[in-house]
N, C-alpha and C positions, 0 to 999 in steps of 0.2 A: 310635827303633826302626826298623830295617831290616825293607825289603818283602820277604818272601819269595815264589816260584811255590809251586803246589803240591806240581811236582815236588819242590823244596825242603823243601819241609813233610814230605814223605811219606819225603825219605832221612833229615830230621831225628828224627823220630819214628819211623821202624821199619814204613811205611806197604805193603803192595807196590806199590801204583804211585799215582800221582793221584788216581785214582778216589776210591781209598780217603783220601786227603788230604781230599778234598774232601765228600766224605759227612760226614767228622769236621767239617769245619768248618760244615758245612750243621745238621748238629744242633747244634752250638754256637750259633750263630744264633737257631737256633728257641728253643733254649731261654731265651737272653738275651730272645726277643719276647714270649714267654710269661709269664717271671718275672714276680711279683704278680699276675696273671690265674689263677696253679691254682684258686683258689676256684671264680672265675667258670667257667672252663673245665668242672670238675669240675662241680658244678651243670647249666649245660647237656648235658651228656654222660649225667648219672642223667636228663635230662626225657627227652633221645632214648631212652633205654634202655626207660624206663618207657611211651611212645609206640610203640614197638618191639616190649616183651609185648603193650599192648592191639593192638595191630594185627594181631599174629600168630594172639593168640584171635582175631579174625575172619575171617583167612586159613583157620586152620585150622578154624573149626566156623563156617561158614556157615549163613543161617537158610533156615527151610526157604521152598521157594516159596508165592506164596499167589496165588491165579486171581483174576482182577478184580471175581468176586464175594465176596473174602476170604474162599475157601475153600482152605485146604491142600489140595499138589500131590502126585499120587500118582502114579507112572507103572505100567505095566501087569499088572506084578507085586505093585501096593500098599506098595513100596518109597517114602520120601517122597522126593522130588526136590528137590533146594538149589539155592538161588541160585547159580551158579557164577560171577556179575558181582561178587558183593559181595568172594569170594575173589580174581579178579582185581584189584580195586580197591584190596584190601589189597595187596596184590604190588605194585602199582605204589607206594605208599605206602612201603611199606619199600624201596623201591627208593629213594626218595628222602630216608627218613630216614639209609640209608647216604649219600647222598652230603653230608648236612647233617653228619654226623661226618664224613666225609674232611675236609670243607670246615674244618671247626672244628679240626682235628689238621693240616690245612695241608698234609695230603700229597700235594694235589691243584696244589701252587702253582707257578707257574712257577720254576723254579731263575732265580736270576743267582751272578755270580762275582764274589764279594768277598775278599780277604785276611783272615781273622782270626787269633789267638791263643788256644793251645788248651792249658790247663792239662791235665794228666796225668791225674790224677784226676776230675776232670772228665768226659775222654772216656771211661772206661771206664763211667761209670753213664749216659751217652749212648747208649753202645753196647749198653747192657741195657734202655733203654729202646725204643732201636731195635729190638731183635730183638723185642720186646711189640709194638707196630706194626704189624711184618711177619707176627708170625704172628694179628692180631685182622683185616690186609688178608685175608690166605691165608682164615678162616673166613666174610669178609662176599665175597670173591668165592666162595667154595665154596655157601656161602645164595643168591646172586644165581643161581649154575649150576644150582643146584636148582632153583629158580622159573622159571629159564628152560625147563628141562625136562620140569616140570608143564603147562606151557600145549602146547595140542592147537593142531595147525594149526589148527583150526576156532574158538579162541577167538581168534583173530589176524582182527582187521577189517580191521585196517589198517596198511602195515608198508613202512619206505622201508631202503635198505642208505646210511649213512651212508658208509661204510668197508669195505674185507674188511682181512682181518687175514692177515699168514703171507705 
């Protein structure tokens, strides 16, 4: 069998440029890595999920405070006043059970460049599967944006700039 480039790949198959050659073959890959693992995959995937509702019921319905004499907090209107540590805590949580699905779906993985072979039929249910990916990435950054924009300066303790973006 002859080595192809990608370029190669991409005027063989009807690709517009490498990119796209190579995305094809990157989900070929994955899906050869994965093979006999759907169970397992799928299983871990329902624990995050189901880690992900309970977490959210605590994000969203925090308990209420209670004074060091285990007495319920009221603030000045008689309004009860919530823990807003315990919502944060959940935020960070889910913060991290996305990244434990990136991590398990591999979308997080360094690329390298290999040659493969890419059956026809194949890549089209690759590519239906990729677009499911892309748009479950689109809704867990769209959840991350939101939680980012829940938090008040004021619950920010402590906060370093890794990176700027743009």
């Amino acid at each position: 069998m002859d080595r192809m480039t990608y370029r190669e790949v991409a005027e063989a198959l009807g690709f517009a440029n490498e990119g796209g050659a190579k995305r094809s073959a990157d989900r070929g890959l994955k899906a050869i890595q994965t093979k006999g693992n759907e169970n397992l995959i799928a299983e871990v995937r329902a624990r995050i999920t189901e880690n992900r509702e309970f977490v959210k019921a605590r994000r969203d319905n925090p308990p209420q405070k209670v004074s060091p004499a285990g007495q319920l907090v009221f603030d000045r209107a008689g309004n009860p006043v919530y823990d807003d540590s315990v919502s944060l805590a959940a935020a960070g949580e889910l913060r991290k059970l996305d990244q434990q699905e990136i991590d398990l779906l591999g979308l997080a993985a360094p690329r390298r460049s290999v040659t493969a072979t890419i059956e026809l039929g194949l890549d089209e249910r690759l590519a239906a599967n990729e677009q499911l990916l892309q748009a479950r990435m689109a809704e867990l950054m769209a959840e991350n944006e939101r939680l980012r924009r829940a938090l008040s300066p004021g619950d920010v303790i402590e906060a370093e700039v890794l990176g700027e973006v743009g």
